[in-house]
C-alpha positions, 0 to 999 in steps of 0.5 A: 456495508458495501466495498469499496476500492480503497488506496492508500501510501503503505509503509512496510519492513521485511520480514526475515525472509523476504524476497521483494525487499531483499536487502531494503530496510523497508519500503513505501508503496502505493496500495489499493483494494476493496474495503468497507472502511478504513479498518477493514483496507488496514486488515486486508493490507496485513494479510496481502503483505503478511503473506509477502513476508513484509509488516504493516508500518503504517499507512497514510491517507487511506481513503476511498479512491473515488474521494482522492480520484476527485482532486484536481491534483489526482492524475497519478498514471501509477494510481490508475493504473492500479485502480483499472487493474482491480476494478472487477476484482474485488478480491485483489490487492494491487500495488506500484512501485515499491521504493525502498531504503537500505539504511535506518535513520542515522539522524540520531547517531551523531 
């Protein structure tokens, strides 16, 4: 199966230990890399951010980048900026701006 560059609107937590995150609870980030499908971009996602010293809490709209570059809605500076960056990298991962929280839901403890 071939690569493809793969993008994707990652949720993470830190880890005990975590630099990036520091006092955030978690984070959402718009993530890329080269993948042969779905599956495979979530496996290399745990690995870049596992070595971050941040977990995988999910990851919504994972498709290829030449699908979501298609829309007519698609012309996120942050997203081609990504995709230039890793377009002759097949083994980067690359990432935007991560925008974090710095409590949990508090939704449920009326």
């Amino acid at each position: 199966m071939n690569k493809q560059i793969w993008v994707g609107l990652v949720e993470v937590k830190p880890q005990p230990g975590c630099e990036m995150l520091k006092e955030g609870k978690g984070a959402f980030v718009h993530t890329m890399a080269w993948a042969e499908d779905a599956v495979h971009f979530k496996r290399v996602l745990a690995r870049c951010f596992g070595q971050l010293k941040m977990d995988v809490n999910g990851v919504r709209q994972p498709e290829p980048w030449v699908v979501r570059s298609q829309r007519e809605d698609e012309d996120s500076p942050e997203l081609l900026d990504l995709a230039q960056q890793i377009s002759k990298d097949k083994a980067k991962v690359a990432f935007g701006m991560f925008h974090a929280w710095l409590k949990d839901d508090l939704t449920n403890k009326r």
